[in-house]
C-alpha positions in Angstrom: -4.1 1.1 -32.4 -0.3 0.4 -32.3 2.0 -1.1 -34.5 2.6 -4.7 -34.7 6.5 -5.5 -35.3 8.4 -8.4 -35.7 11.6 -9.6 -36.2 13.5 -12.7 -36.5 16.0 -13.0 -34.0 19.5 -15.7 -35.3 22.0 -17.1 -33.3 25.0 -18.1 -35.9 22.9 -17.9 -38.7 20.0 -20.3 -37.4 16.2 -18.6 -36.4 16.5 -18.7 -32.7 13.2 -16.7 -31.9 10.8 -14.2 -32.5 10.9 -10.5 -30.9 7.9 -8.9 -31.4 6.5 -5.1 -30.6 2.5 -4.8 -30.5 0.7 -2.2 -28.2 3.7 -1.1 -25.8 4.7 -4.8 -25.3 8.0 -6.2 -26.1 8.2 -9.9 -26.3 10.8 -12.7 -27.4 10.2 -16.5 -27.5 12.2 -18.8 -28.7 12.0 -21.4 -31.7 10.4 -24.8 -30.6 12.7 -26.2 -32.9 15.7 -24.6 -31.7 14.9 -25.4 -28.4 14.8 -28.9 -29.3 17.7 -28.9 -31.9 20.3 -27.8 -29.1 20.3 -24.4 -29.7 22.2 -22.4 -27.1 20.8 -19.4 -24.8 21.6 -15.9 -27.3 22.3 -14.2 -24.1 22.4 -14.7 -19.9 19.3 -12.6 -19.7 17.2 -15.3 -22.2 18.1 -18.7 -21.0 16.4 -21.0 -22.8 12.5 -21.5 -22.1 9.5 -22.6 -23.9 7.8 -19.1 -21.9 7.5 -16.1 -23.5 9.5 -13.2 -22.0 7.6 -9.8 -22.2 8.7 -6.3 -20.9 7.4 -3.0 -21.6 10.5 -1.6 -22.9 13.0 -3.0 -25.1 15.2 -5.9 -23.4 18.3 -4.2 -22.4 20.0 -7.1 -24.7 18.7 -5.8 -27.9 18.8 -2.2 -26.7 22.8 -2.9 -26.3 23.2 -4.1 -29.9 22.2 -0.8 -31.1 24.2 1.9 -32.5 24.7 5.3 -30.4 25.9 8.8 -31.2 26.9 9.8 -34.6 25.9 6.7 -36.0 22.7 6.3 -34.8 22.0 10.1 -35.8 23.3 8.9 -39.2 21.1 6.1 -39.8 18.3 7.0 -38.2 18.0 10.2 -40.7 19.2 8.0 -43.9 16.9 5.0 -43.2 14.5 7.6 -42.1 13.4 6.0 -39.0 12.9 7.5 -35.3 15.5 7.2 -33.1 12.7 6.2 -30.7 11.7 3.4 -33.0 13.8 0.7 -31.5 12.6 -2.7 -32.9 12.6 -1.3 -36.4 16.0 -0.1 -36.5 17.5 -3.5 -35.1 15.6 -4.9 -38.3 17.0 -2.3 -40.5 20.6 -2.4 -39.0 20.3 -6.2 -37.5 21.8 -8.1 -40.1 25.1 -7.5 -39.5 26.0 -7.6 -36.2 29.2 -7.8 -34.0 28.8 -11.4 -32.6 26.6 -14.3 -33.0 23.1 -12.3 -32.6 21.9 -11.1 -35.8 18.3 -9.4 -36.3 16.2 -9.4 -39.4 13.0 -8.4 -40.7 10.1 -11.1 -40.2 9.0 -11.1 -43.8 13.4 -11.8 -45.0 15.4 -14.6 -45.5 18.1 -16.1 -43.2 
């Protein structure tokens, strides 16, 4: 059985939507009531939608907000986490992003 993972995804510090990992399935949805509260799109690739978007890899959106290189290397083997373990080191790094997109852990505050 595979892993279920979750994560909060914020735009500027508000709960935009969910991304979510379980059995080789990536999925993001957004907030019903950020959809109805104005919220803007977090990215081109995610315009806004009550649908759920689902890929079996990571959305190349997320994938860009991760670190590469020495960095990754470096908190991958600190936070002792698989480089291949995408979702959970957005949580783990997520918080503090460049930009408006922040990632956190399902079970933490905003």
């Amino acid at each position: 059985m595979s892993e279920k993972v979750k994560a909060k995804v914020c735009f500027e510090n508000k709960l935009a939507g969910i991304l979510c990992y379980v059995e080789g399935i990536y999925t993001f949805k957004y907030n019903l009531d950020y959809l109805t509260g104005g919220g803007l799109p977090i990215a081109y690739s995610f315009p806004l939608s009550i649908e759920t978007y689902e890929s079996d890899m990571l959305f190349p959106f997320f994938e860009g907000l991760l670190s590469e290189g020495w960095l990754r290397d470096i908190q991958c083997r600190t936070q002792k986490v698989d480089k291949k373990n995408l979702l959970k080191r957005l949580i783990l790094n997520g918080k503090d992003m460049v930009g408006a997109v922040s990632i956190i852990g399902e079970n933490d505050e905003l």
